[in-house]
C-alpha positions as a printed Julia matrix, in Angstrom:
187×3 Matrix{Float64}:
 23.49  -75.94   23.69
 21.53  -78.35   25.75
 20.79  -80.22   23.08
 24.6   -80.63   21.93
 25.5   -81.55   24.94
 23.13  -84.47   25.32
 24.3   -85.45   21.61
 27.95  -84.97   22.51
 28.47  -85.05   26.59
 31.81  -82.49   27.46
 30.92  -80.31   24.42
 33.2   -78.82   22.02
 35.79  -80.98   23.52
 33.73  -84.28   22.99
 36.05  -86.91   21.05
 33.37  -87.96   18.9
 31.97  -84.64   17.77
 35.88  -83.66   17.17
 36.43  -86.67   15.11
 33.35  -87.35   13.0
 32.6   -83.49   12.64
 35.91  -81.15   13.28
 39.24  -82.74   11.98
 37.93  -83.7     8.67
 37.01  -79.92    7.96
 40.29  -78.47    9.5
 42.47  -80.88    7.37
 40.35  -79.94    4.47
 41.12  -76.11    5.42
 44.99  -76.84    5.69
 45.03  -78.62    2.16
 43.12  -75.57    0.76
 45.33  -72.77    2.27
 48.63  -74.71    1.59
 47.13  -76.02   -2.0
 45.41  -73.31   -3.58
 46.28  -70.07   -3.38
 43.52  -67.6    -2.13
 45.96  -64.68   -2.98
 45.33  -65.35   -6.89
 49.18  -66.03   -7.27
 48.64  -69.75   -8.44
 48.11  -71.23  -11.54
 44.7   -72.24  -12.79
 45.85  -74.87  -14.83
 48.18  -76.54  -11.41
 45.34  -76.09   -9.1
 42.37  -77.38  -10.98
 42.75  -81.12   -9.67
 43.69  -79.84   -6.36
 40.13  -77.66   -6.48
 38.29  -80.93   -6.97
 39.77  -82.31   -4.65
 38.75  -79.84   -2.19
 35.47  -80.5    -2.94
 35.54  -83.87   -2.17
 37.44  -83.81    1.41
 34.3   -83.14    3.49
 30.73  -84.07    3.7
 29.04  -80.16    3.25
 28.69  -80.73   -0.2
 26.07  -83.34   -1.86
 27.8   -86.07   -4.08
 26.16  -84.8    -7.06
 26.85  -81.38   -6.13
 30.72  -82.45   -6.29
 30.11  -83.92   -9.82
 28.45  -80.86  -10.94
 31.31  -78.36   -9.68
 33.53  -80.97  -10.56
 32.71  -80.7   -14.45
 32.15  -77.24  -13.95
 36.08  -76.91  -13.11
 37.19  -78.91  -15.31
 35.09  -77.12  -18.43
 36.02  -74.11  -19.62
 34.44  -71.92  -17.1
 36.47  -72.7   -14.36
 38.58  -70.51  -13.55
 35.86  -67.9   -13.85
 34.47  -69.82  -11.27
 38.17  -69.79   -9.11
 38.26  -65.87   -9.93
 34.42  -65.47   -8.26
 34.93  -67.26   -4.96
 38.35  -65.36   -4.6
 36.95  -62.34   -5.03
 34.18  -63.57   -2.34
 36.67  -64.83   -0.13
 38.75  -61.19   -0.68
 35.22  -59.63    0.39
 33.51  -58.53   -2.96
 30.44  -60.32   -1.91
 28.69  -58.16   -4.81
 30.69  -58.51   -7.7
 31.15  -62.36   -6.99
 27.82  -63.73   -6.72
 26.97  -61.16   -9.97
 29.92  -62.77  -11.62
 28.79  -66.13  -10.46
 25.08  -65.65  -11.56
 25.9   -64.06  -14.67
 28.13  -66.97  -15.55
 26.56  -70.6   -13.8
 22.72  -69.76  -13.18
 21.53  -72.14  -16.29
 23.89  -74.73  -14.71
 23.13  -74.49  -10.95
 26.04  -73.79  -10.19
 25.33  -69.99   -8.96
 24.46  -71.01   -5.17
 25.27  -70.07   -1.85
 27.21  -73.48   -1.38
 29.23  -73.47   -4.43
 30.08  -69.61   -3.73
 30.9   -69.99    0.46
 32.27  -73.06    0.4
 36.14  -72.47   -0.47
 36.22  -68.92    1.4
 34.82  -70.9     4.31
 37.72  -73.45    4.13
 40.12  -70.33    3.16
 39.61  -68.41    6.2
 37.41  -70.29    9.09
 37.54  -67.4    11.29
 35.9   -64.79    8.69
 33.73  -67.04    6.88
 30.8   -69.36    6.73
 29.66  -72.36    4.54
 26.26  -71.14    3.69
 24.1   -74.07    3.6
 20.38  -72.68    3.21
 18.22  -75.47    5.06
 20.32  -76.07    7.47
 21.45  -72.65    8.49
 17.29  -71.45    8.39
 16.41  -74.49   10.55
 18.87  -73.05   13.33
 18.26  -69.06   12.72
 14.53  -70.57   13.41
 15.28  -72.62   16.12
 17.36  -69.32   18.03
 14.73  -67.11   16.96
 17.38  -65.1    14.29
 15.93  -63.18   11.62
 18.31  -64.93    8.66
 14.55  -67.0     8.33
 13.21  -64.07    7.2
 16.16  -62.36    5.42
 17.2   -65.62    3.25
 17.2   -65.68   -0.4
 18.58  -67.94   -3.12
 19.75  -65.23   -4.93
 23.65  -63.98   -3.68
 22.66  -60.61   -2.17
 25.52  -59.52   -0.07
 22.99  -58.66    2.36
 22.27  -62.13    2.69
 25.52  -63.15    3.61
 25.44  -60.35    6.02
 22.87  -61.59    7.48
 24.71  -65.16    8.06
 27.26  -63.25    9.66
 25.32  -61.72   11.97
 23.64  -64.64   12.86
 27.6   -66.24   13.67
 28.39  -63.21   15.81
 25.35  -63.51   18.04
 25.99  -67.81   18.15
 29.42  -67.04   19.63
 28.29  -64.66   21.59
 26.21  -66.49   23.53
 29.0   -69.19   23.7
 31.21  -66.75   25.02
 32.84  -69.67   27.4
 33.82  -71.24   24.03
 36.98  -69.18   23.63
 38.78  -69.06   20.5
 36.12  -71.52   18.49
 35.93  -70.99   14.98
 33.67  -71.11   12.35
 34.46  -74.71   11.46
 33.31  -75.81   15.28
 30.46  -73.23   14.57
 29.19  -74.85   11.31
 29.64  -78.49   13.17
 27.8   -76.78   15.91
């Protein structure tokens, strides 16, 4: 906290951080709730361009990572790929990151940021863009044990562990009222 504050003086309310880090990821989060349907009513072959264009409204994903999910979706896997981070996003952390490992491992596609990323845009008050480095840098840095319980692989009980790690961050920015996990992740 100290350390965001020097970086970004009044906090979560600091014009800059809001700016640079915040609005671009809740106007990315409106154009995926209003655009693609989490609910699995929508049309795969309406939404596709709207998908890739999801991926390319905020900095959390590298620029070849966009190209790569970007032919990915527009190949013939993906809507298996749609179908997986729904059921993610629905909770059915198991069967989506066996369905997306069974499926994308050979094209790198079966990762924690492919597989978070739209749930976390979805719903930013359940869930978390899991980006590995990152997120173990800061469970070190607070002394969490997602350092120890991190794996590559899409255990559940990874995710889990993320979660737990989010719980205890607000927590202990209990002043922080109503912040969600977009302010979190920018956090």
């Amino acid at each position: 906290v100290k350390r965001f504050t020097t970086l970004f003086p009044g906090g979560f309310e600091n014009a800059d951080f809001l700016h640079r880090e915040v609005k671009p990821k809740h106007a990315a989060s409106k154009f995926v709730r209003e655009a693609l349907p989490a609910d699995g009513s929508g049309n795969w072959k309406t939404c596709k361009d709207d998908v890739i264009r999801a991926f390319q409204m905020t900095e959390l994903l590298h620029p070849i990572e966009k190209a790569k999910l970007k032919d990915m979706v527009l190949g013939p896997d993906g809507e298996t790929y749609f179908d997986a981070v729904r059921q993610f996003h629905d909770g059915e952390y198991a069967k989506a990151g066996s369905r997306l490992t069974s499926r994308f491992k050979s094209t790198d596609i079966a990762n924690w940021r492919a597989l978070t990323y739209l749930p976390f845009l979805w719903s930013p008050k359940q869930h978390m863009f899991l980006r590995p480095t990152f997120l173990r840098e800061f469970a070190s840095a607070v002394g969490h044990r997602f350092t120890i319980d991190y794996r590559s692989d899409l255990d559940p009980a990874v995710y889990r562990s993320l979660l737990a790690l989010l719980s205890e961050t607000r927590t202990k920015l209990a002043d922080e009222a109503g912040i969600d996990n977009i302010v979190l992740q920018s956090f």
